[in-house]
NUSEKE-836370 format. One record per residue (C-alpha): residue in three letters; x, y, z; residue number from 0. Coordinates in steps of 0.001 Angstrom, whole numbers, always signed. Example, Ala and Ser with C-alpha at 12.3 -4.5 7.8 and 13.67 -1.06 7.14 Angstrom:
REM NUSEKE-836370
- ALA,+12300,-4500,+7800,0
- SER,+13670,-1060,+7140,1
REM end
This chain:
REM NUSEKE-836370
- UNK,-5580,+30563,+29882,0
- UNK,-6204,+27680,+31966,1
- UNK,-4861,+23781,+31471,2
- UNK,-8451,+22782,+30628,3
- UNK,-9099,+25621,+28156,4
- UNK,-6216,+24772,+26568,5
- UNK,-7159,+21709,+26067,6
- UNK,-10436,+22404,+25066,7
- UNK,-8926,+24841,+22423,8
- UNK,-6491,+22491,+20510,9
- UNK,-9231,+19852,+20333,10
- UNK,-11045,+22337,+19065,11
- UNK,-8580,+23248,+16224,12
- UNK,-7686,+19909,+15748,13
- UNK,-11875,+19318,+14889,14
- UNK,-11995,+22719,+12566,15
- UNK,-8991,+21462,+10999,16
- UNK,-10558,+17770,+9750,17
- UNK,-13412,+19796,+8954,18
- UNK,-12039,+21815,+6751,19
- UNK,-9564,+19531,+5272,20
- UNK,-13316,+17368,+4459,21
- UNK,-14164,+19888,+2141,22
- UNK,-11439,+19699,-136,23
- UNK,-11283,+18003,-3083,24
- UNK,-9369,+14543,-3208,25
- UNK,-7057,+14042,-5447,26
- UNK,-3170,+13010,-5623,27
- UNK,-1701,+16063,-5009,28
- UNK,-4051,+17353,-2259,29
- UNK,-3956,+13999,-253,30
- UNK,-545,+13726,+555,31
- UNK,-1530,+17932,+1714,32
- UNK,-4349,+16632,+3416,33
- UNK,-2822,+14095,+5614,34
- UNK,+102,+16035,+6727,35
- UNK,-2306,+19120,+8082,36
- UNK,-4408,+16285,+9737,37
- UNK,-1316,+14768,+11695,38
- UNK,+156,+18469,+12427,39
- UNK,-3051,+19685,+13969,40
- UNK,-3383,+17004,+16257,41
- UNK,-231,+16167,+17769,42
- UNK,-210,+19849,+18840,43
- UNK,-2969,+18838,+21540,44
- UNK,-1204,+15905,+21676,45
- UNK,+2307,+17064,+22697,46
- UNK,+257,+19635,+25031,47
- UNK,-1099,+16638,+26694,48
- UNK,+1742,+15121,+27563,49
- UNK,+3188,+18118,+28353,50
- UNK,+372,+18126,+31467,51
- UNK,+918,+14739,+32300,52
- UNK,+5126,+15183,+32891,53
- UNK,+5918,+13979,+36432,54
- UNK,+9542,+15968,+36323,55
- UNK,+11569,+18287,+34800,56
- UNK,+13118,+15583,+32832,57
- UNK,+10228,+14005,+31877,58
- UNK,+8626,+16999,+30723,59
- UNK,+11821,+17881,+28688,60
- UNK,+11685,+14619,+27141,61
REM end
């Protein structure tokens, strides 16, 4: 898989995922649920991002 499939597949997640979390119902307990999926599925395309943009070893380590 290429960089730019990649990509293109944890935006892609990261969309499905707010879509489905959309659907659910709101309420106390499934908000604080909610949220957390929300954040999780889109710092993976995050982190992957900057992942790509690491000038060094060190920097990608970091």
């Amino acid at each position: 898989m290429t960089e730019r499939e990649l990509k293109a597949k944890t935006k892609s997640i990261a969309i499905a995922v707010a879509k489905l979390c959309d659907t659910l119902p709101l309420n106390r307990i499934n908000n604080t649920y909610v949220a957390q999926i929300l954040r999780c599925s889109a710092s993976v395309g995050a982190n992957y991002r900057a992942v790509c943009r690491a000038k060094s070893g060190r920097d990608f380590i970091y």
